[in-house]
N, C-alpha and C positions, 0 to 999 in steps of 0.2 A: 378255227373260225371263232368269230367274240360271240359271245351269248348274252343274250340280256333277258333280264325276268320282267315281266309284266304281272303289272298290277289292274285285272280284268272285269271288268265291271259289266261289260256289253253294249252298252253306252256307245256312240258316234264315235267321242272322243278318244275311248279306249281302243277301242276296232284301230280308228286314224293312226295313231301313235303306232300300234304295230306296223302298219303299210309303211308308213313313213322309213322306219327300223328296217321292215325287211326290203323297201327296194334297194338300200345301202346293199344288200347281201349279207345282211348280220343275221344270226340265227334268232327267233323270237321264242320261248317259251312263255305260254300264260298261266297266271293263276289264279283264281277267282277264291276270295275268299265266304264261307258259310258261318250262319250263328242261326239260330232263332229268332232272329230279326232281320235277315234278309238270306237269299240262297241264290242257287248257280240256274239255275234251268235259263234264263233270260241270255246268262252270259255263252252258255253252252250252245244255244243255237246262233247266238252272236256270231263266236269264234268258227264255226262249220261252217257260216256264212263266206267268211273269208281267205277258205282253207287251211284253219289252223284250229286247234284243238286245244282245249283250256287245262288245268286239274283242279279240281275241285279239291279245299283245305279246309276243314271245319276247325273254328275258331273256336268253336265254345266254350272250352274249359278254361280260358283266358281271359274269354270276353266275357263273360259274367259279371266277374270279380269286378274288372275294369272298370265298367257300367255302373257298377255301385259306388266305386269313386274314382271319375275322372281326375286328373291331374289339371286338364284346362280345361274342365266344365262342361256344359253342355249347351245345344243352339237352343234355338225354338221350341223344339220340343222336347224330347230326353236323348236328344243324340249326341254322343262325345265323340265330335268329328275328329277334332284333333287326335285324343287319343285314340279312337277307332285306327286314323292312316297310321300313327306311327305302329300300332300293332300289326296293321299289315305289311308294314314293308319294315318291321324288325323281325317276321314270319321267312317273309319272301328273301329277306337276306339270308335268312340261316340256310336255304334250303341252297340260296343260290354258291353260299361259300361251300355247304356240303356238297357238291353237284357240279364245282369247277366254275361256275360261269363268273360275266367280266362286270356285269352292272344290272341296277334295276333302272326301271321303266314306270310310266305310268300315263294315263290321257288326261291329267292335270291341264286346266287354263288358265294362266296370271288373269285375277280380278274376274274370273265370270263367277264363280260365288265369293260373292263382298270376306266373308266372315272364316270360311274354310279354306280358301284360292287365294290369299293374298300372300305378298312377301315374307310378311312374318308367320303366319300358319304355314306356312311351307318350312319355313326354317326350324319351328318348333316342331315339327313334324322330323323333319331329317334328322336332327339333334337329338330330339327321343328317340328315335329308330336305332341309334346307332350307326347309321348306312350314309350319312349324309352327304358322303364323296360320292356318292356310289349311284344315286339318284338320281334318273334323267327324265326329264317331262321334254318329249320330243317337238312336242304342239309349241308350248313357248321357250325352247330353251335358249333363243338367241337373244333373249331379253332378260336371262337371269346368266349366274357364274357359271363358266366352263365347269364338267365334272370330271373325274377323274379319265376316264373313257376318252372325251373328249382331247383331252390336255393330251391323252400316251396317240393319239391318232386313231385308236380304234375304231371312232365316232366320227366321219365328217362332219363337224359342226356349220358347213356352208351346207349342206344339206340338210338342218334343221330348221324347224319354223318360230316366227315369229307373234304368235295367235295372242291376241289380248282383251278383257272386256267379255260382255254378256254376249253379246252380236252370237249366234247361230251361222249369220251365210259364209265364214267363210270356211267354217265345216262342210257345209253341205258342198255348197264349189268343189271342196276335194272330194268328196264322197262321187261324185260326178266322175269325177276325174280318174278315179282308182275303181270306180263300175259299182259301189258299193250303193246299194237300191233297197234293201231291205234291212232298217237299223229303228230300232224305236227310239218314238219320243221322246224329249227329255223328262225325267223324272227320277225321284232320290231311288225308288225302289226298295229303302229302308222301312218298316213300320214305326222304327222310333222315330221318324218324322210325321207318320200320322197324329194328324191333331188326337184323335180321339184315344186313340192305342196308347198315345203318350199321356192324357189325363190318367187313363186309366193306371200305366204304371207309377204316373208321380205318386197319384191319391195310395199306390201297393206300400211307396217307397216309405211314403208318409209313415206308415204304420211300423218300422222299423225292418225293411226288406226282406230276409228272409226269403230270397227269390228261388225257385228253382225251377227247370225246364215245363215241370204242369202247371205254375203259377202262368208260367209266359203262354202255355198254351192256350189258359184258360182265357187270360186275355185276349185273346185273336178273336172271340166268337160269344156268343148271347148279350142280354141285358145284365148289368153290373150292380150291384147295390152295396153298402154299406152299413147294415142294419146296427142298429142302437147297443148291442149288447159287445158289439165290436166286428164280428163276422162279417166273412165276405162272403155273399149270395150271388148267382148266376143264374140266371134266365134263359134259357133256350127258346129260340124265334120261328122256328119252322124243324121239319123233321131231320133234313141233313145235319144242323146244327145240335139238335137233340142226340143222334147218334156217333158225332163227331165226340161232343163233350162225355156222352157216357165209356168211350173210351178211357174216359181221364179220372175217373172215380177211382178214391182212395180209400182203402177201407173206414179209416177215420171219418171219411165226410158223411154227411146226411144229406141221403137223396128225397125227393120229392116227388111223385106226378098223380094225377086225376086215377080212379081206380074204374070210374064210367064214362066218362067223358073223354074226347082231345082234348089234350093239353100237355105245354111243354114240360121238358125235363128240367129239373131245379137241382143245383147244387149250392149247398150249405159248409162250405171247404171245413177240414176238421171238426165238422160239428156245431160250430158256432161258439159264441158267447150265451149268456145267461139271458133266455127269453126270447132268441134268436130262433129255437124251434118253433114256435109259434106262428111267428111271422113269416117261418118258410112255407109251415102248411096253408098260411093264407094267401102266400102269393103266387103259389099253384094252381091255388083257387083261380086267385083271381086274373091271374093269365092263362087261362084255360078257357075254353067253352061255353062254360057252365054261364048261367046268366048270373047277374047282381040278385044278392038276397037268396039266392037258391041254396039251399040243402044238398051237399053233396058229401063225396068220401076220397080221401089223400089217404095215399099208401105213403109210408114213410121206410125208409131201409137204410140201415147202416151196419155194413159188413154182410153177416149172414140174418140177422135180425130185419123182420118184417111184420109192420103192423097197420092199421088203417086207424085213421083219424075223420071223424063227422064235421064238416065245419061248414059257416056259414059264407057265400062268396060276395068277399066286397071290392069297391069299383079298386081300379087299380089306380087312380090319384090319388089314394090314402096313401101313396106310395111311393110318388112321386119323387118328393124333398131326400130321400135313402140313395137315388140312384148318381150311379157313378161317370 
């Protein structure tokens, strides 16, 4: 039987392309791929949706690197689309050539995203991958080159479609059509297309990247600052977030929080720069509880060292212009 690998997202599009694939009677296996910037849960219940089951493949130890320097850049925000697909489907080939199968797959649409979906991000995509015989986007493939699949008869290509442009309905039509009811919305599902997630990494990058998996965590969650001495400061917004982030202390950093009062948890990453302690204990202060002008007390800790500091609590726009 042909096997084709799938490149699984959970997406309408991706779902389609399998149906598509397996009404032929070709075998589909999917693969969704994981980083720190996006995971599988979405695609997992996708694929059970449709009776078919995904694997989940974490990228990380590749995509990192990547991310810190794209070969074709990045969109809007810090996302290296291009190089993102061709690491998926340079992944999803190796697995597929270790594993026998006959081609890759994926729910790609000629032209529904201008910048990443066009002719030439396709081509630059299959070119880097290495795969690029091998590649089949079922949705539009009668409007792009036969693939290899195709060419041996594997693939009836009069049973491929012909799908173009931003347009939604004629997804949904099929989705109708193959009973599929329960698919979300469109969206990237990536956080490096978060406007904000992605300030925050540029303003990281800015500082000579030095990225690692608590960096990216740290990102995801509290208020961000940039204090003067050079230090990266974290703010915690409510207690969930307080608890998440003290998971991610490192002996090196300096923590923060009210010793009478509520008030969030403060991270001070390695410490800081020169003068940067200060300004942590004040801004525990001053996102805490505590009213403006009051006299209170910050426990400070780093490592096994613990001490209390008196300080006086001021508003938090002295503050403002720091944050990130």
């Amino acid at each position: 039987m042909t096997v084709g690998y799938g490149i699984f997202s959970g997406g309408l599009d991706s779902m389609l392309s399998a149906l598509v694939l397996r009404e032929q009677g070709l075998e589909v296996r999917l693969l969704t791929f994981t980083s720190p910037f996006f995971d599988a849960e979405r695609a997992i219940l996708s694929a059970r949706s449709i009776g078919l089951e995904t694997r989940a493949v974490d990228l990380t130890g590749k995509y990192m690197p990547m991310l810190q320097k794209p070969r074709y850049g990045y969109g809007k925000g810090m996302n290296p689309c291009i190089d993102c697909h061709a690491l998926m489907f340079r992944e999803a080939g190796e697995i597929m050539a270790a594993e026998g199968g006959d081609f890759l797959f994926s729910g790609e649409v000629l032209g529904q995203r201008p910048k990443s979906q066009n002719r030439q991000a396709m081509d630059l995509v299959g070119n880097a991958s290495g795969f690029s015989l091998d590649i089949l986007r079922p949705l539009s493939a009668q409007l792009l080159p036969p693939t290899r699949v195709e060419e041996l008869g594997l693939v009836d290509r009069s049973r491929l479609l012909a799908l173009s442009g931003r347009t939604r309905k004629p997804q949904m039509e099929l989705a109708v059509r193959y009973g599929v009811r329960d698919y979300p919305a469109p969206a990237g599902g990536c956080l490096l297309t978060d406007p904000i997630f992605a300030r925050r990494l540029k303003e990281l990058a800015a500082q000579g990247w030095h990225l690692d998996l608590r960096d990216v965590e740290l990102l995801k969650t509290g208020r961000h600052f940039r204090l003067p001495g050079g230090g990266k400061l974290v703010v915690g917004r409510n207690q969930a977030e307080n608890e998440f982030m003290e998971k991610l202390v490192r002996p090196a950093d300096l923590v923060f929080h009210m010793d009478r009062v509520p008030g969030p948890l403060v991270i001070l990453a390695d410490g800081g720069g020169e003068g940067d302690r200060a300004l942590g204990e004040a801004m525990a202060a001053a996102y805490s509880d505590a009213a403006d002008g009051q006299a209170d007390t910050v426990l400070v800790m780093q490592g096994e060292r613990r001490e209390t500091k008196e300080v006086t609590v001021r508003p938090k726009s002295e503050f403002a212009d720091m944050m990130v």
